[in-house]
C-alpha positions as CSV (number, residue, x, y, z in Angstrom):
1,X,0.0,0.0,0.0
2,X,1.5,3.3,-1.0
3,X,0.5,6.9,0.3
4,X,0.9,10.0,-1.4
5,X,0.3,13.8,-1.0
6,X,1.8,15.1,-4.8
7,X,2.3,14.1,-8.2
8,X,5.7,13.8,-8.3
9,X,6.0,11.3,-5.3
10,X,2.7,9.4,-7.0
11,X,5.2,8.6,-9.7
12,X,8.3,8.1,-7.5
13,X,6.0,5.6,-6.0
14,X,4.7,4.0,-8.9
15,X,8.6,3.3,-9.7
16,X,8.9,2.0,-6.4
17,X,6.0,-0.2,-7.4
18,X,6.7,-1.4,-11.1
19,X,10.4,-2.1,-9.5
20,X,8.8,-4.8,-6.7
21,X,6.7,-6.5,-8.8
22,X,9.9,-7.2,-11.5
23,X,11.5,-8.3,-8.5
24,X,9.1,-10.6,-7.6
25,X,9.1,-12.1,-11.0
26,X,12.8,-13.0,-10.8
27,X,14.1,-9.5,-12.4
28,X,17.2,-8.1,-10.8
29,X,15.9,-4.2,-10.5
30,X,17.9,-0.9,-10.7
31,X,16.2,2.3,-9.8
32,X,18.2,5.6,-11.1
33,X,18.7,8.6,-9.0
34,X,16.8,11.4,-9.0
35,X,14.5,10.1,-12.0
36,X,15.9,12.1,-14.4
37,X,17.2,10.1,-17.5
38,X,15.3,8.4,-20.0
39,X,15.3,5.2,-17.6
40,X,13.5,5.5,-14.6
41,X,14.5,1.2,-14.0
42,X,17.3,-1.0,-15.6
43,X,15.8,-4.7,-15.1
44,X,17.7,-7.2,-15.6
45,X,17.7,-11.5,-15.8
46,X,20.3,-14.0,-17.1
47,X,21.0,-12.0,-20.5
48,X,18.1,-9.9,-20.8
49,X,17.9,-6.2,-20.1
50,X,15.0,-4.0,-20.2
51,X,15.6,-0.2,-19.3
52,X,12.1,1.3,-18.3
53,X,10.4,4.9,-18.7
54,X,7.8,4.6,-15.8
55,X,4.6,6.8,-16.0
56,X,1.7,7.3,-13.7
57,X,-1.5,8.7,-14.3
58,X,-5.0,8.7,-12.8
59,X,-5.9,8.7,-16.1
60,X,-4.2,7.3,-19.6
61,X,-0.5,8.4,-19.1
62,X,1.0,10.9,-21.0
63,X,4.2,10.1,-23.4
64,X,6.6,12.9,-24.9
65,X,8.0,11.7,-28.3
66,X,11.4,12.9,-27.1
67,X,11.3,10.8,-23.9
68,X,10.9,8.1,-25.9
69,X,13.4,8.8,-28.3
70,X,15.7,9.2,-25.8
71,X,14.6,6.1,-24.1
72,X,15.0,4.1,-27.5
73,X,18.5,6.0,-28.2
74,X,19.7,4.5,-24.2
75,X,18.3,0.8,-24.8
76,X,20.1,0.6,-28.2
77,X,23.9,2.0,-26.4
78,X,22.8,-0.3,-23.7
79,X,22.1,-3.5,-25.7
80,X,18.9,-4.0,-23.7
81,X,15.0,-3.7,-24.7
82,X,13.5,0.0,-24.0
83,X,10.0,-0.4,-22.2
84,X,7.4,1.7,-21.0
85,X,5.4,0.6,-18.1
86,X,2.4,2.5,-17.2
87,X,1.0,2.5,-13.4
88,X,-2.9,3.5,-13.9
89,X,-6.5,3.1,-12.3
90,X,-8.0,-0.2,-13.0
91,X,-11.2,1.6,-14.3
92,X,-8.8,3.5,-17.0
93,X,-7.1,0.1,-18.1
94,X,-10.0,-1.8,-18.2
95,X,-11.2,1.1,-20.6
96,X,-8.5,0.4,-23.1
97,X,-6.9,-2.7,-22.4
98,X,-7.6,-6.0,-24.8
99,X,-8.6,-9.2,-24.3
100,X,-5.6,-10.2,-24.2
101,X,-4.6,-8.7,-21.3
102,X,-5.5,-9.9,-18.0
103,X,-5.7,-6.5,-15.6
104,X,-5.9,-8.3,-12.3
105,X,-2.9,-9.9,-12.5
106,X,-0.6,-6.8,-12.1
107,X,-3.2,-5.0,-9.5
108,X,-1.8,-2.8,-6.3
109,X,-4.0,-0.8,-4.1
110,X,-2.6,3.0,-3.9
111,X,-4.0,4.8,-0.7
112,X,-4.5,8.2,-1.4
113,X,-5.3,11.0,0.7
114,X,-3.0,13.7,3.4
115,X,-3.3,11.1,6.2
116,X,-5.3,7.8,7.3
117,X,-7.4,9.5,9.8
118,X,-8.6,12.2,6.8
119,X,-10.7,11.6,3.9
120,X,-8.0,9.0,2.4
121,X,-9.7,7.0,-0.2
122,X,-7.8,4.5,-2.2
123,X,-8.0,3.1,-5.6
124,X,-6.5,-0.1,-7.5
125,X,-4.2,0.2,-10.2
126,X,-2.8,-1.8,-12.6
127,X,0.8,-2.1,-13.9
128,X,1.5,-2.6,-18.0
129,X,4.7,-2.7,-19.4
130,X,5.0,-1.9,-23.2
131,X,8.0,-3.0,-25.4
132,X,8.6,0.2,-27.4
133,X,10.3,-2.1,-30.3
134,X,6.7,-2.9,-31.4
135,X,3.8,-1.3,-28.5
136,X,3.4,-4.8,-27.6
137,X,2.5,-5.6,-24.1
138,X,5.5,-7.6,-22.5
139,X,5.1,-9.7,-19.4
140,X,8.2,-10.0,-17.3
C-alpha cells in the first residue's frame, strides 16, 4: 500500500511499485537517482535487459515523443530492450486494455489521501509494461 500527497511522489512511488513487482518475478531491479534520465529502471535476468520509462497517471498516461526517443536512443547503447510501463487506475485500463490482457494480474491498491485519519480513499491500479520495439504488451 503506498500513500501519497503530490504528483511527483505518485510517480516516484509507482517506480517503487513497477520495481517490486519485477523483483518478484525474478528480475534483478535498478532504480536511477533522482528520475531524471530516459530510464527511470534497468531490469535485468540472465541475458536480458529492459531499461524502463515509468509513467503514472490517474488517467491514460501521457508520453513525450522525445522521452521516448531518448529512451529508444539508451536501450540501443545499452544493448537492452527499451520499455514503457504505465502504473494507472484499474477503471482506465479496463477502458482500453484488450482481451488479451488480463488487468488483475498486475493489480496494487494506492492509498491516497494527506493522512489515514482524513478523507484517504484508495483506488486499485494496474501495472503494464509496453516493449517500445513494437507497442506490444511484455510480461516480465
Amino acid at each position: 500500500m503506498l500513500s501519497y500527497c503530490s504528483w511527483s511522489k505518485f510517480g516516484r512511488d509507482g517506480e517503487f511499485v513497477v520495481a517490486i513487482y519485477l523483483n518478484s518475478c525474478g528480475w534483478n531491479v535498478q532504480l536511477s537517482r533522482g528520475s531524471r534520465g530516459p530510464a527511470d529502471i534497468i531490469a535485468t535476468r540472465s541475458s536480458t535487459k529492459w531499461l524502463i520509462q515509468v509513467k503514472s497517471s490517474r488517467k491514460i498516461p501521457s508520453l513525450k515523443g522525445q522521452e521516448l526517443n531518448r529512451l529508444r536512443e539508451m536501450a540501443k547503447s545499452a544493448d537492452g530492450l527499451p520499455i514503457v510501463a504505465t502504473v494507472q487506475p484499474k477503471e482506465t485500463a479496463d477502458a482500453v486494455s484488450t482481451e488479451e490482457v488480463s488487468v488483475d494480474s498486475n493489480e496494487y491498491t494506492i492509498q491516497r489521501g494527506k493522512d489515514a485519519g482524513r478523507r484517504s480513499e484508495s483506488t486499485a491500479y494496474g501495472i503494464f509494461l509496453y516493449s517500445l520495439v513494437d507497442w506490444k504488451i511484455v510480461c516480465p
